[in-house]
N, C-alpha and C positions, 0 to 999 in steps of 0.2 A: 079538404081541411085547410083551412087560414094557418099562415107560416106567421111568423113571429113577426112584427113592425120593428122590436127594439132594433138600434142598429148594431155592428159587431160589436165595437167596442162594452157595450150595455150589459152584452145578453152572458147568461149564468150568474150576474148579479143579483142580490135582493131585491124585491120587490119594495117601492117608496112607502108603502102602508109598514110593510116588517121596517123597515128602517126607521120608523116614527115610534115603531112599538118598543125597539128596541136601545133607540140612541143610540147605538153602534156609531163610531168616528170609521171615517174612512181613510186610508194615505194621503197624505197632499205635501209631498214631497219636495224641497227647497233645492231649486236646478243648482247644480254645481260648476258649471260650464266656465263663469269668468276664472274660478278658481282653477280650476284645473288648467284653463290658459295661463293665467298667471306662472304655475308654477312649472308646465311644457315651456314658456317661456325663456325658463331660466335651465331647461333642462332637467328640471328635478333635482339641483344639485349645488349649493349653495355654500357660499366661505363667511366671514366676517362683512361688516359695513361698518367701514374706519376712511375718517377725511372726505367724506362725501363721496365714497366708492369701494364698488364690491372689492377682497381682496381674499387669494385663495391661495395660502402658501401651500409650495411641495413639503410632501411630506407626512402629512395629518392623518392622523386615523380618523375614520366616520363615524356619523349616528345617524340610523335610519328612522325617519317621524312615521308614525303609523294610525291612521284613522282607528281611536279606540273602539267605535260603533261596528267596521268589519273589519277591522286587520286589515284593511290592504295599505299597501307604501305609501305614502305622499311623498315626498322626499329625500334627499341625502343631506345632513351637515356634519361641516366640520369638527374634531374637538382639539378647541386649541389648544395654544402649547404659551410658556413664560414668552417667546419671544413675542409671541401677537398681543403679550398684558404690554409691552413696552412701547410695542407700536402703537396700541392705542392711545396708553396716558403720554405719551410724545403729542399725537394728532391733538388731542385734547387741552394741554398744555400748553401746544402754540395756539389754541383758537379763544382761549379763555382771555386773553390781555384784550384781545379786542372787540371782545364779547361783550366782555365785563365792563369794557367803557365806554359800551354805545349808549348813547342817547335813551331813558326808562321808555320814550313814544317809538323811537326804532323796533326795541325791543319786542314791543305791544303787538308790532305790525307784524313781526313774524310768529307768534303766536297766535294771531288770529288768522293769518295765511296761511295755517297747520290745520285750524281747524276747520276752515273753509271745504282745505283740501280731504282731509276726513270726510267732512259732509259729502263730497263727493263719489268718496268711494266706499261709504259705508255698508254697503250691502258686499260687497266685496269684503272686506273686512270681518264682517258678520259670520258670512259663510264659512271663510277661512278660518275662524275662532272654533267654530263648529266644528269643522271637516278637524283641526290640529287638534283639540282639546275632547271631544265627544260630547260635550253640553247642548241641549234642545237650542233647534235654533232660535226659537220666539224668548228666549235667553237672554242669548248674544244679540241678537237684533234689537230687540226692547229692549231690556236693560242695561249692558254691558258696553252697548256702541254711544247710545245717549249720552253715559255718562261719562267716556271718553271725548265728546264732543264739545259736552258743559266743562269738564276738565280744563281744556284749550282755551275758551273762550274765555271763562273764571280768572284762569289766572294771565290771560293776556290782560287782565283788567289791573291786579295786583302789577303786573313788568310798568305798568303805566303809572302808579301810584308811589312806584317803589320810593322814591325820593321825598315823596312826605307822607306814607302809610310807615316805610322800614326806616326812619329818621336816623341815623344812628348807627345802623348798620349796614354790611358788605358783604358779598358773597366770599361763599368759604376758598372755593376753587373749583378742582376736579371732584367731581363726585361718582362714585362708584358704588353702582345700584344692580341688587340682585332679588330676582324677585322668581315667585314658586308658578309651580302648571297650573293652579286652579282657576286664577281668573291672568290669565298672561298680558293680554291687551291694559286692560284696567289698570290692573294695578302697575304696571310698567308706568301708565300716564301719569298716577297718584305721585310717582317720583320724579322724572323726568319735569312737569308742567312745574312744581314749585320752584324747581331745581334751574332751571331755564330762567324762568320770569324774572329770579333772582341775580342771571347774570351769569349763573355757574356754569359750564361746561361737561357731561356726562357722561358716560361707557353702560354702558345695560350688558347686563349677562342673565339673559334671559333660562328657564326651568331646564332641563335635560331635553322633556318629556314633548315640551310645547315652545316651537322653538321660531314657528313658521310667520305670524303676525308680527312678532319684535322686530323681524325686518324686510315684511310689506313694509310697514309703518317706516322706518328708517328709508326706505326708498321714498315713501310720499314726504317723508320733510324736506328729504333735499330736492324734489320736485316742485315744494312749495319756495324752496331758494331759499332754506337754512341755510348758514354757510358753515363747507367744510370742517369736520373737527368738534364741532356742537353737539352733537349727538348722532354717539358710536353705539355699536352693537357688536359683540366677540360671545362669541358660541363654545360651549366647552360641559366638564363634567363640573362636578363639585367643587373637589380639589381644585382647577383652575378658577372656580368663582372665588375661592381662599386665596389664589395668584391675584385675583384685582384687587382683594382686600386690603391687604396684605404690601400691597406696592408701596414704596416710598413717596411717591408723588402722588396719590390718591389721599385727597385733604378729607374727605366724608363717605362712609360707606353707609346705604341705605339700605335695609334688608327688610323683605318680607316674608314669613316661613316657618318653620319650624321652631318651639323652645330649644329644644335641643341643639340644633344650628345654632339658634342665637347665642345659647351660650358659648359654642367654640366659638363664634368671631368676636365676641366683648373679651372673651382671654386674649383670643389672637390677637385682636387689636389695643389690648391695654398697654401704657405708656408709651404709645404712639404719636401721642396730638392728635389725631384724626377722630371726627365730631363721627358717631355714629348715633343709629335712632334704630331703632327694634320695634316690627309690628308683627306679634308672633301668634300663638296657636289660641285656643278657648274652649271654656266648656259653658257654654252662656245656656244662662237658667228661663225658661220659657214659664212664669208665674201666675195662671190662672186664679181669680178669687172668683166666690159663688156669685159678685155682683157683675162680673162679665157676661156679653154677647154672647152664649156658646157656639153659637151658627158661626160665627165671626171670629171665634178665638181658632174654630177646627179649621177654618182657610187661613188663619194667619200661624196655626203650627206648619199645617204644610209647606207655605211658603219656609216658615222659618228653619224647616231639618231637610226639607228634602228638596227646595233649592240647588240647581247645581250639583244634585246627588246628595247630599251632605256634606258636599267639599269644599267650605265655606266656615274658613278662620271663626267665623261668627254665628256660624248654624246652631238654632237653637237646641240645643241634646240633649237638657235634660228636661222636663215638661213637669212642672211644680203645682198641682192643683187643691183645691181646698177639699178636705174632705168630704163637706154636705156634697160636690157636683161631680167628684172624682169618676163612680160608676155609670153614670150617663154621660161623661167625657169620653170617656175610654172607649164605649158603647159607639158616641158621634164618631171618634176617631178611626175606627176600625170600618164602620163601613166605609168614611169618605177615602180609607186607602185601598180598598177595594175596587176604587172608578180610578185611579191612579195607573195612566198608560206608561211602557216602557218600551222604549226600540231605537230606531234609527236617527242619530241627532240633526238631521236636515228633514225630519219630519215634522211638520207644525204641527199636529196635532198631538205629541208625545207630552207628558211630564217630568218624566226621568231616562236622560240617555245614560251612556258607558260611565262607567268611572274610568279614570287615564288609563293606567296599568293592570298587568295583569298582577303585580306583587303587591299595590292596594288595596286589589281586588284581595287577597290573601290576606291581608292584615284585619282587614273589616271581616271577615269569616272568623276570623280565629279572634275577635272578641265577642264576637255573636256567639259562637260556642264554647265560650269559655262562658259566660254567662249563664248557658242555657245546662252547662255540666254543675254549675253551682246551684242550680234547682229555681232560678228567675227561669219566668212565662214567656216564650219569645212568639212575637207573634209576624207573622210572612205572609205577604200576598206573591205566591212564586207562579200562577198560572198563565200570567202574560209575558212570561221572561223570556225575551229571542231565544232561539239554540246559540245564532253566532254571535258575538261580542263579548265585551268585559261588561257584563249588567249583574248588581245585585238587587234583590227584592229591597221595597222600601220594610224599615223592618219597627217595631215595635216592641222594647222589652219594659214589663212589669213586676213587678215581686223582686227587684235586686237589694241585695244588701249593698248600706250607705259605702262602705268601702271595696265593694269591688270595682275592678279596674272601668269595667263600661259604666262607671256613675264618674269616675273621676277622673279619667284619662281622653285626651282627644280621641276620638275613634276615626273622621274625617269620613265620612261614609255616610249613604242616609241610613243611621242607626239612633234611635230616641231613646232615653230610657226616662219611665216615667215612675212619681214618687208624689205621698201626700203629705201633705198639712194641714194644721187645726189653723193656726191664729195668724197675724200680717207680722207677727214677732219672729215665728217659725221660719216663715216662707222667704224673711230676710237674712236669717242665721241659715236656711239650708241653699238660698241663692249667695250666699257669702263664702259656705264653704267646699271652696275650691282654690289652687294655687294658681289661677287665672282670673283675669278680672277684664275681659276686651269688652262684650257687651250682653244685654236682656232685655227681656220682653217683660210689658205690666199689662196684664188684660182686667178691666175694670170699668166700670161707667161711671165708678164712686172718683172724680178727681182730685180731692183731696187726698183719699187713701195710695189715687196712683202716684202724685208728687211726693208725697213723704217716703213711699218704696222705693219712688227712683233716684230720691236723694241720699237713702240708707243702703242703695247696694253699692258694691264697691267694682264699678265696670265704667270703660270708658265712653260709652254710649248705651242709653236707655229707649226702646221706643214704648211708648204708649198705646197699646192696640190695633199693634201692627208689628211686623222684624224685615231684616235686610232690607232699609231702606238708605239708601245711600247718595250723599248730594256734593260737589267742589267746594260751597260755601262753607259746610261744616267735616269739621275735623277726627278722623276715625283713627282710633287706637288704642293703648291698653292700659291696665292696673297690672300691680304684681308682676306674676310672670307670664302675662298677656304682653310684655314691655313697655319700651316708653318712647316717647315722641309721639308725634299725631302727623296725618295724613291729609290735606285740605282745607278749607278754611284759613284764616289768616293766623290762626297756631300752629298751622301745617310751617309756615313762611320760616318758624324759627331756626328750622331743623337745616337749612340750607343758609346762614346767614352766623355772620360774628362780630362783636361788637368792631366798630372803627379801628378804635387804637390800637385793637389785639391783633398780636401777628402768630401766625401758624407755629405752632412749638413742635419745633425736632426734637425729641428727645432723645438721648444717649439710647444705644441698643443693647445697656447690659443686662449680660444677664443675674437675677437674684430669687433665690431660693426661696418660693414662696410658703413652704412646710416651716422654715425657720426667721420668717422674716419675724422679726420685732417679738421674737416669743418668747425671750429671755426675760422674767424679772426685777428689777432692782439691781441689773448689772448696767446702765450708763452712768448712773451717777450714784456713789458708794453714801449712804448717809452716815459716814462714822462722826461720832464729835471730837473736834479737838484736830481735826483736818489745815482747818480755815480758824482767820480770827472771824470772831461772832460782835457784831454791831448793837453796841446795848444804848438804850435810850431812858433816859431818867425826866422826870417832872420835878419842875420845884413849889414845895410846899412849906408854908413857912419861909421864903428862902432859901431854904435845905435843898441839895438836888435828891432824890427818892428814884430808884430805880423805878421805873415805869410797870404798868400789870403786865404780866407775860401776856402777846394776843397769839392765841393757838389759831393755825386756821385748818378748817376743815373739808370736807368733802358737802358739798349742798346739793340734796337731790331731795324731791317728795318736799319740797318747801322748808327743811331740816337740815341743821346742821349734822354729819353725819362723820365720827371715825373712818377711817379706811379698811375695811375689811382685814387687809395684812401686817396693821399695825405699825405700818413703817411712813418713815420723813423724809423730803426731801432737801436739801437745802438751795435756798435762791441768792444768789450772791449780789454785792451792786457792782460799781464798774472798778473800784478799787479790788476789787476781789474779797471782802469781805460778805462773811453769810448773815443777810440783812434778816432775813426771816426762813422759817420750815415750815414746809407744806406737805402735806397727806401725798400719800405715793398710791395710786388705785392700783386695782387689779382685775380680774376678769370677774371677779363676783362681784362688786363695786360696780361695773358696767351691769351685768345683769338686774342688780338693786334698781338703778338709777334709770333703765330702759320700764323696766316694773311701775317705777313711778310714774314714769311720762304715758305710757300707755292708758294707767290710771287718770289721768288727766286729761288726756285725748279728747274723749268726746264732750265732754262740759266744755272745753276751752273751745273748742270748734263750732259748739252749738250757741256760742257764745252773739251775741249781740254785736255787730261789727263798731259800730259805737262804743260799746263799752269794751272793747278791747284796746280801740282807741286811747277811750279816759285813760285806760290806767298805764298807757304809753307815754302818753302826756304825763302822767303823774311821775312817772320814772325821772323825765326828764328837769319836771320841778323839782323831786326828790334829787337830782345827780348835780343841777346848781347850787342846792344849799350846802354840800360838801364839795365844792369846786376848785378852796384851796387845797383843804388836806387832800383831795386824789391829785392835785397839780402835783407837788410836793413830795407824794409819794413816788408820781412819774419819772420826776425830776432825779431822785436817790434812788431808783430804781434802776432805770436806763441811761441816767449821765446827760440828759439833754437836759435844757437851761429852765429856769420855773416859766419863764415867760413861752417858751414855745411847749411846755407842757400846760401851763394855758391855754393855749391854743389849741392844742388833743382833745383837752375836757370841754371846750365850746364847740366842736366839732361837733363831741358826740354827742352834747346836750343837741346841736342843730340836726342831725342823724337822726335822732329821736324822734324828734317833730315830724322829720321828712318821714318817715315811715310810719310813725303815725296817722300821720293823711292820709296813707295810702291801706286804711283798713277798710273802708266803708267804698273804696273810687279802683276796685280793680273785681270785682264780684263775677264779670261776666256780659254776655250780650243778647240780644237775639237774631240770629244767624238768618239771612235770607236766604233759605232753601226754597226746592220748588213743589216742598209741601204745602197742602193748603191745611194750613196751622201755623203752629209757632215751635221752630227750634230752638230753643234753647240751651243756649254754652254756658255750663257752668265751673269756675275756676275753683277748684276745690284744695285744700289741703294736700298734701303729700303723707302726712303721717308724721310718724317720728324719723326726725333729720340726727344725723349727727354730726357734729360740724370742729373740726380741729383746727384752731385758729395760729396764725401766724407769730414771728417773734416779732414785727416792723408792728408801729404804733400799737399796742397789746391794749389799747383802751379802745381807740378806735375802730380796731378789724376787730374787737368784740361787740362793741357796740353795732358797727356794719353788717356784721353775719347773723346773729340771735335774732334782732330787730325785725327784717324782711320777713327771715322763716316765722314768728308767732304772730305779724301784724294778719296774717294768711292765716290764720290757723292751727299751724303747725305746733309743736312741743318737740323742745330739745335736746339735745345731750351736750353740753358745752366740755371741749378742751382747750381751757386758754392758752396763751403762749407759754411755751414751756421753759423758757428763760424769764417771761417777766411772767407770771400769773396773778400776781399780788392784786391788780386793780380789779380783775376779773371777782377775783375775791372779795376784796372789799363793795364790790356790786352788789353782791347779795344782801345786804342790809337797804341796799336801795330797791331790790324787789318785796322785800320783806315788809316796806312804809309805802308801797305802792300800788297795793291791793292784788298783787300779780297769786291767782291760786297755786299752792303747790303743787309741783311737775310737772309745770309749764316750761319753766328754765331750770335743767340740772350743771349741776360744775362736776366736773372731775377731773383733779389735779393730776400730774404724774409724767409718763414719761408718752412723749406722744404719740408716737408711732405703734408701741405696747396696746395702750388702751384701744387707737384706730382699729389694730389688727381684730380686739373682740367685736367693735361696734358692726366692721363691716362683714364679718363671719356671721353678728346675731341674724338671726331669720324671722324676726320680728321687728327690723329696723327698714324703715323705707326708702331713704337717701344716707348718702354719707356724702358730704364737704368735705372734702382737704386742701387745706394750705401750709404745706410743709416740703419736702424734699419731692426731688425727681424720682427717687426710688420708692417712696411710700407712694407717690401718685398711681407710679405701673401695678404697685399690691391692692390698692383700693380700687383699682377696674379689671385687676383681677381676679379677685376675692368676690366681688360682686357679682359675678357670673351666677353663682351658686342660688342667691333666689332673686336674680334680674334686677336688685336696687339699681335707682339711680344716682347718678354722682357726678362730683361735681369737683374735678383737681386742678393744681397750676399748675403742673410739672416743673417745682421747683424756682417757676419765674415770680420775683416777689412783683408787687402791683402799688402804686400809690395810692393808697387806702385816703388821702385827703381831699384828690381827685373828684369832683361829681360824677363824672362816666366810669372810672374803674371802681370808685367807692361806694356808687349808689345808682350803677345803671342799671335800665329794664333789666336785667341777665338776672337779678335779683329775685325779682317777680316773678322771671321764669322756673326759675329752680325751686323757687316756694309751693307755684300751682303746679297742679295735673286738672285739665280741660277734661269737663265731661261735657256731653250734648242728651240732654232733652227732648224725644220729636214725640210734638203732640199735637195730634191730625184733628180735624173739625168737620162737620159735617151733617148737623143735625137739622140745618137749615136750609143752607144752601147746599146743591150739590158739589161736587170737586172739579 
């Protein structure tokens, strides 16, 4: 009898014919060898990377890093303590002057000698992403390392440009970046590279969970001959990431994470000065219409939820399809998760490894079962799920009600819940309602139907027949309370940068009671009559002098002159201290009315013709010179300043006017050179409704200066003018009224300033708040704002030269007006990719 040929290795395997029949993958396993040198190396046992060297104080309790895929140890790190937050922003703080003053080509060179050095050890890198985090490694490798690499190089391009790309502006300082386990590498670099290029100086405080890559990488820069103090890395729990925040000398904290995080550090960090940018959680709508690829939409849901596991800020979770293809989608979907492998994350052949921990693993159960207790369909592929590791099934739930928690809440898991629609009106109001807004998916072949979708949702990135595609050129980040700021691209640039002439604001450390701020009212200023002498003005007719007509002024919201809800005046005195006139005193309903209007106005004025928002800015400006003495005049008996330099205010703002004007049709947006083969497009979109509380210095001009930028953009406003001089603010209104401006576009409401700020930043229907008022109302409006993640926009108290072109009309303007969305719309019908 003939013995077998095959050799040992072979034999008891399938036969190539059963292999063929069956598509069966086999292991092919990703060596771990450099890694595990790497980290034998170091002894498994690792401190901070501060000043271009390890440093390991006595004393420290540990955290042990553990391969999610089998439990076993990788490593020991430190968890620091306040004294290693000192040591670093020290290191950081000396290296920053001379950072910050090299040469933009200097600069360039050690960015691209990062990236070089990357290239080099990429697969190293790769692995270790894998082995630290538990993500498949064809992941890490393909995805995750590339775009660490384009990172580097991207913005070594911007450190080279900085001086005529950033005209105008300067790096902040020290910046102090915390960023979550799910993508550690990555998204480390999304902060670090803009933050660098710019000149700043950085500390990373990398996840609990995934701790091991932050400083590989922190060894390879200063191998690439960063120099010392540029970029630190301090290891620690939570609490200690609130220690770097939180530091006095940390000028910018970058964070990447949680909403809920986000909101404790916009409280913790309010009235600080310290620029912070927020890229937070999502429930981004995956929107199927009957004219979609199906074949195509079921590999791009894949990609889109179960990615990474579902650990993926921007994982598509909830699956929007139309009702004519909903049953054979469902149908597609269920089988292709069925070929969906799960195991070991250095296995190339897997789709979904571990989730991190074993208490995410816990979280994502316990909304799958609460789902499936409320009587939604869950559907699980559990038959290939290892015995050992942290794996959950990719999962599938149907039949949920619109308000339970797995429809609305991040679940970070690969968990989908899927839901239908009739019309493209539906599918926009059910991809709309959510209290996130980071990014979505349009599947369609119809491209007109996909641009007007991608233009009506309200998310910071849209792709077009495809999800998780991610590039340095363009900029990733959020609506609502997905937050704000943006992530790469040359929008990315702002988040790390501040105008020239602005210098870092320390603000006082007091403390103030934010249950009782400003909540009194009608107690700052008593309207009794008979207080003050009252300033009467008469006309002569006949020669007679004839008391003049009493001018009442009012409240102007919804294009209307409007009573004040609580029926009360206030009085505005001139500089002799007489009460030159009385003005409406708002209150909280008054705000509510006047947000009602703007909201109402919203989308006509947005959809508005960039042109013709133009004209009728221009037309303002006609209409505010043919009254140029009487506003002079008024200014002049108002404030005490001479007619002639209140001349000067009113030609200001007629010139304000114009300037802003221009700038309605000439700031729309670009198209982003990614390394899509298509077209990304960045589009600068509105904010929403702003509320904007203006100054008591020039009361014409920082009205003019503030309203202007916010509506040439699109925006619709809540105006609070100066609360000592409001008069010209008021007498405006006749000049919107002859200027074709539609109502609640611009609202006025008079009053006390800080009172009314308190409603506008509490409403949860307002999307920015402006203030320019006191150091202590600045710390209530970024702390108040916490609550649904507006942005905002305060002086702490430092007045600004509103006559100035840079303080009065610089870019920062623009900035505060838009939120950057991006566009990716792939091509391919012709050429291949």
């Amino acid at each position: 009898m003939a013995g077998s040929c095959a050799p040992a290795s072979l034999q008891g395997r399938a036969p190539v014919s059963e292999l063929f029949a069956s598509m069966e993958y086999g292991p092919a396993p990703e060596a771990p060898d450099v890694a595990q040198a790497w980290l034998e190396a170091h002894s498994r046992s690792f401190g901070h990377f501060i000043d271009g060297k390890w440093v390991k104080p006595e004393g420290r309790s540990t955290y042990v890093t553990k391969n999610p895929s089998t439990g076993e140890d990788l490593a020991v790190t430190i968890q620091g303590e306040e004294e290693d937050v000192d040591l670093a922003v020290k290191a950081a703080r000396k290296a920053f002057e001379p950072w910050s003053k090299l040469p933009c080509h200097v600069r360039a060179r050690y960015l691209y000698s990062i990236a070089r050095n990357v290239q080099k050890h990429q697969r190293l890198l790769s692995v270790m992403e894998s082995l630290d985090n538990g993500k498949p490694i064809r992941e890490s490798r393909d995805c995750d390392l590339p775009i660490v690499v384009r990172h580097f190089y991207h913005h070594a391009g911007w450190a080279q440009l900085m001086d005529v790309e950033m005209k105008g502006w300067k790096p902040v300082g020290v910046v102090g970046a915390i960023v979550p386990w799910n993508f550690p590498l990555m998204l480390l670099t999304w902060k670090i590279c803009p933050a660098l290029s710019m000149g700043n100086t950085v500390i990373l405080k990398p996840a609990t969970y995934t701790r091991l890559t932050a400083l590989l990488l922190a060894e390879i820069c200063a191998e690439a001959g960063l120099p010392p103090g540029v970029f630190n890395v301090v290891t620690g729990n939570g609490e200690f990431g609130s220690k770097l925040a939180l530091h006095p000398e940390v000028d910018k904290v970058a964070f990447t994470g949680s909403t809920e995080v986000g909101r404790v550090l916009r409280k913790a960090t309010a009235g600080t000065g310290k620029k912070l940018s927020l890229e937070l959680g999502g429930k981004s709508p995956v929107i199927v219409f009957d004219t979609a690829d199906l074949d195509s939409a079921v590999e791009g849901i894949v990609d889109a939820i179960w990615f990474n596991q579902g650990q993926v800020c921007s994982a598509g979770s909830r699956l929007l399809m139309q009702e004519s293809i909903a049953e054979d989608l469902i149908k597609r979907l269920k089988q292709r998760m069925s070929r969906l492998r799960l195991g070991d994350s250095l296995d190339k052949t897997i789709d979904l490894g571990a989730v991190v921990d074993e208490t995410q693993r816990k979280t994502i159960e316990e909304y799958v079962e609460e789902a499936r207790a409320e009587g939604a369909e869950v559907y699980q592929v559990c038959d290939a799920i290892p015995k050992k590791g942290l794996f959950y099934p990719p999962t599938l739930i149907t039949g949920a009600n619109t308000v339970s928690r797995c429809v609305t809440e991040e679940i970070f898991g690969p968990v989908m819940v899927a839901m239908t629609f009739r019309t493209a009106k539906e599918a926009i109001a059910l991809g709309n309602n959510t209290a996130y807004g980071l990014a979505a998916s349009v599947w369609t072949e119809n491209l007109s139907l996909a641009l007007e979708v991608s233009l009506s949702l309200k998310a910071g990135t849209v792709w077009v027949n495809g999800h998780n595609m991610f590039d340095a050129a363009a900029g990733f980040g959020g609506y609502k309370e997905s937050g704000f700021g943006r992530d790469g691209g040359k929008e990315g640039l702002y988040e790390y940068v501040r105008p020239e002439w602005e210098q870092r604001p320390h603000p006082k450390r007091d403390d103030i009671n934010f249950k009782t701020f400003a909540a009194s009212y009608g107690t700052d200023v008593a309207p009794v009559p008979g207080q003050k002498d009252v300033s009467h003005h008469t006309v002569l007719v006949n020669n007679e002098p004839i008391p003049s007509v009493d001018h009442t002024y009012k409240l102007y919201y919804g294009g209307a002159q409007k009573r004040p809800d609580g029926m009360y005046s206030r009085p505005v005195y001139n500089q002799t201290g007489k009460v030159l006139a009385y003005v409406a005193d708002s209150n909280r309903k008054d705000v509510r009315n006047a947000v009602e209007a703007a909201h109402k106005a919203a989308p006509g004025w947005g959809k508005r013709a960039a042109h013709n928002r133009a004209q009728i800015v221009y037309y303002m400006a006609e209409n505010l010179e043919l009254r140029r003495e009487e506003m002079a005049h008024r200014l002049s008996d108002l404030s005490g300043v001479s007619v002639i330099e209140a001349l000067e205010e009113v030609d200001m703002s007629i010139n304000r006017l114009f300037y802003w004007g221009a700038y309605c049709d000439k700031y729309g947006g670009t198209v982003q050179e990614t390394l899509l083969y298509g077209a990304t497009v960045m589009i600068r979109e509105p904010v929403g409704v702003v509320g904007i509380a203006c100054p008591d210095e020039n009361p014409l001009l920082s009205f003019v200066s503030l309203f202007a930028p916010a509506i040439v953009r699109g925006n619709v406003v809540i105006m609070i003018p100066s609360e000592k001089y409001p008069l010209p603010a008021l007498d405006f209104y006749q000049v919107f009224d002859t200027s074709d401006l539609p109502g609640g576009v611009v609202n006025i409401l008079t009053g006390s300033r800080d009172h009314l700020v308190k409603y506008l930043v509490e409403h949860q229907d307002v999307q920015a708040m402006w203030y320019f008022g006191s150091e202590q109302g600045s710390k209530f409006v970024e702390w108040s704002s916490a609550e649904n993640l507006k942005r905002t926009w305060v002086n702490y108290g430092i007045k600004r030269k509103w006559s100035d072109p840079q303080e009065g009309s610089g870019e920062e303007f623009l900035y505060h007006a838009t939120q950057c969305k991006n566009v990716w719309l792939p091509m391919g019908e012709i050429f291949a990719n």
